[in-house]
C-alpha positions, 0 to 999 in steps of 0.5 A: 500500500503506497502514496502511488496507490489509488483507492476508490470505495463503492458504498463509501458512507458506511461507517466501516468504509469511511472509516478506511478511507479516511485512514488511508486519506491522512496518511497520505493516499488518495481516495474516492468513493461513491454512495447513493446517500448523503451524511457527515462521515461523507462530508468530512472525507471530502474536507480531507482531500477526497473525490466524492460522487452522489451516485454509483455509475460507470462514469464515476470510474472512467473519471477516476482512471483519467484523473489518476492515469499514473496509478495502481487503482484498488476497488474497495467494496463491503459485502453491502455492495452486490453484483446488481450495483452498476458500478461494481459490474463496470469494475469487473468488466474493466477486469479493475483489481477489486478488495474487500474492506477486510482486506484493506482493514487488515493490512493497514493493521499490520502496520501497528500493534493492532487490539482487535474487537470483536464479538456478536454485541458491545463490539462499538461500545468497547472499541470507543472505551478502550480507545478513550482510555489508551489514548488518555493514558499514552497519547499512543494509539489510533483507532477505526471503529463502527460508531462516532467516538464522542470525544473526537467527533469522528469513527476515527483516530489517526496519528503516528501511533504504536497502537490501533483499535481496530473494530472487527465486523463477523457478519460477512465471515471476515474475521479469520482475515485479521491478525491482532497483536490482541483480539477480543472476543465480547460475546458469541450470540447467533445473528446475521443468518442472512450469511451464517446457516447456524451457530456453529459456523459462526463459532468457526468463523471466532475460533479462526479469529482467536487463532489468527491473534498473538493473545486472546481476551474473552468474556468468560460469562458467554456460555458459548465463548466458554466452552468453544473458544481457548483464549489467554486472559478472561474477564467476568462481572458475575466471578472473581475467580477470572483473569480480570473482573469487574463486580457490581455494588450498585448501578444507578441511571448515570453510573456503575459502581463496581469492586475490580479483581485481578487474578482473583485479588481485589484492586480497587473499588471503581466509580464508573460513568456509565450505567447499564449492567452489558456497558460493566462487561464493555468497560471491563474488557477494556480495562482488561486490554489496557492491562495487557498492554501494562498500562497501569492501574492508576492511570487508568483510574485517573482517566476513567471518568472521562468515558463515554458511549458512543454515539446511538448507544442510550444517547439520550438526545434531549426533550422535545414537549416533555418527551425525553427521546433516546436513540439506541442502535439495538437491533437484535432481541437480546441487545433490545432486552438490555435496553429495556432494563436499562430504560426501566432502570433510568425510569424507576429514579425518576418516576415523578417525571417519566410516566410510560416507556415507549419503544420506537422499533425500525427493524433491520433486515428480513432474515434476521426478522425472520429468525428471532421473530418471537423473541422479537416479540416477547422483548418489544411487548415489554414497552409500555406502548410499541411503534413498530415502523418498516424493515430496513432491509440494508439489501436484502430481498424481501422474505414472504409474509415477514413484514412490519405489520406481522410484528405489530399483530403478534405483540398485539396479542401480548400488549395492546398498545401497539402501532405500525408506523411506515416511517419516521416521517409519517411518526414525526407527523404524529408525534404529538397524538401519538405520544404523551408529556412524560414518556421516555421514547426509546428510538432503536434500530441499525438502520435510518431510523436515528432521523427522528430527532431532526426531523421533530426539531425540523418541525 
């Protein structure tokens, strides 16, 4: 990979591919991309020097290989980008030299002592917190990762770094392409069946990542990690008896107070800024990995309260008419399920205030709609009043009778306080009916559903 190479990425706005690109960009490497939708990740990689185009046609390479006649030119797709795509079709035509985002990824990787994060849920909550604290405590790592890091207002952090937080994604069965120095595995939880025939697989697909790192860092309270993946290091927050282990003493709306262990001795007790019983083992996971790497304990302390959720991970927005309204990006039951207690728990300290839970859901993909359906169901009725709005499909054809309205008569028969809404506009439309002063609105989902709130400021 040379500042003579050029990269040209299809589908450039994601957040993984952005994230690349942008990489690629402050190290001296010229870029373009193209993507059908407009958002900031875009707008920040064109303020960086990038080439970007608003739509995916043939004409967007024949530009590029004029203007870039003098170089190598690299294809980046992600597995978002089909044999459909006009763009990529033309690619291969021109028989141009084309990766995937996991080759780009694992190459730049080697190039650093690179900490690895994976697993089936927290992947994005625990690279934001271990790259916040690495970087307080040794000004010393850069990071790519799948969310916005609040502290630096982007999904990533470049310098001339020993380290790099890298987020791993095991929906396509990438992960056996990356070689971390550590890799972490959160959970091990099935999903993406629109790749994965069954658990097994996916096991496979960790098992080949936990081979392919120097050292491993596992959470031992995952049953099905436990017993089919050989790590290194563990950490728990139900047992000390772990390399690492963060026990709870009491967890309130706005933060978690918690006894740590290593190697079954106690530490210290922590004051943690962040609540929710899943964000412990996120944080613990962290500590864990910067202990790893012989960051000490102090400092890691002294830097602690400085931590931060990423972005759509119970960011609570603000208040709009006495409605309190949280984006959330779960999409699968069990992250919905944390969610909920964390919401009942930030609404049992301030019950004078907050009188029902409202859960705006958009569902994501019809494979997965398709195989958690009841589980869908049993975790979505637990809300006080349910709006369900339809399935992104992020490119998936559609599935037979699996549809919004299904989910909605489903929990009808659970909870009566339901509704399918098409979309946030329409939900924005009647926002005000359909809501009550007092209700703490949990808007979740991994799709476009996150443009409620401008759309209710917009009004």
């Amino acid at each position: 990979m040379l500042v003579q190479d050029h990269y040209h990425f299809i589908g450039l706005g994601g957040i993984g591919m952005s994230g690349i690109a942008l990489v690629l960009l402050k190290k001296g490497i010229s870029v373009s991309g193209s993507d059908i939708t407009k958002n900031d990740r875009l707008a920040e990689i064109a303020k960086n020097g990038g080439i970007v185009f608003n739509s995916q046609e043939r004409q967007n390479i024949d530009f590029i290989k004029k203007k870039f006649n003098t170089k190598k030119i690299t294809i980046v797709i992600s597995s978002a980008i089909n044999n459909n795509n006009k763009e990529l079709n033309y690619c291969i035509e021109k028989q141009l030299n084309i990766k995937h985002r996991s080759e780009i990824l694992s190459f730049i990787m080697r190039s650093f002592k690179s900490i690895a994060v994976a697993g089936s849920h927290g992947k994005t909550s625990t690279s934001t917190l271990l790259t916040t604290l690495i970087d307080l405590c040794t000004r010393d790592t850069s990071s790519i990762v799948g969310g916005i890091l609040p502290r630096y207002e982007s999904n990533t952090l470049i310098k001339n770094s020993k380290y790099l937080i890298a987020e791993i994604d095991e929906s396509d069965g990438s992960t056996s392409k990356y070689y971390p120095y550590l890799g972490i595995i959160n959970n091990i939880d099935f999903d993406h069946c629109d790749y994965y025939s069954n658990i097994e697989e996916l096991i496979s697909s960790f098992n080949e990542f936990g081979t392919n790192s120097k050292m491993l860092l596992t959470n031992d309270d995952c049953k099905i990690t436990k017993r089919n993946i050989n790590s290194d290091y563990t950490w728990s927050i139900k047992t000390n008896n772990v390399n690492f282990a963060m026990i709870s003493k009491k967890i309130d709306p706005e933060y978690t107070i918690a006894d740590y262990y290593e190697n079954g001795h106690e530490i210290t007790r922590i004051k943690i800024p962040i609540p929710g019983i899943h964000n412990l083992s996120n944080i613990t996971a962290a500590i864990s990995a910067c202990r790893i790497i012989n960051i000490d304990i102090n400092n890691i302390l002294k830097n602690i309260q400085s931590l931060k959720l990423p972005k759509k991970r119970f960011d609570l927005r603000g208040e709009f008419l006495g409605r309190k309204i949280i984006d959330d990006y779960g999409h699968h039951p069990n992250e919905i399920k944390a969610t909920i207690e964390l919401a009942r728990l930030f609404i049992k300290k301030r019950d004078n205030d907050i009188n029902r839970l409202v859960i705006i859901f958009q569902p994501h993909r019809y494979s997965r709609i398709k195989k958690f359906l009841y589980q869908f169901i049993k975790e979505l009725s637990k809300a006080d009043f349910i709006i369900i709005t339809n399935i992104f499909s992020a490119g998936e054809s559609t599935i037979n009778d699996i549809n919004s309205q299904l989910i909605a008569d489903k929990i009808y028969k659970i909870n009566k306080n339901v509704k399918f809404i098409k979309s946030n506009y329409e939900i924005a439309k009647e926002f005000i009916d359909i809501t009550n002063k007092g209700d703490l609105i949990l808007n979740m989902g991994a799709g476009d559903c996150h443009n409620l709130w401008s759309l209710l400021q917009s009004q």
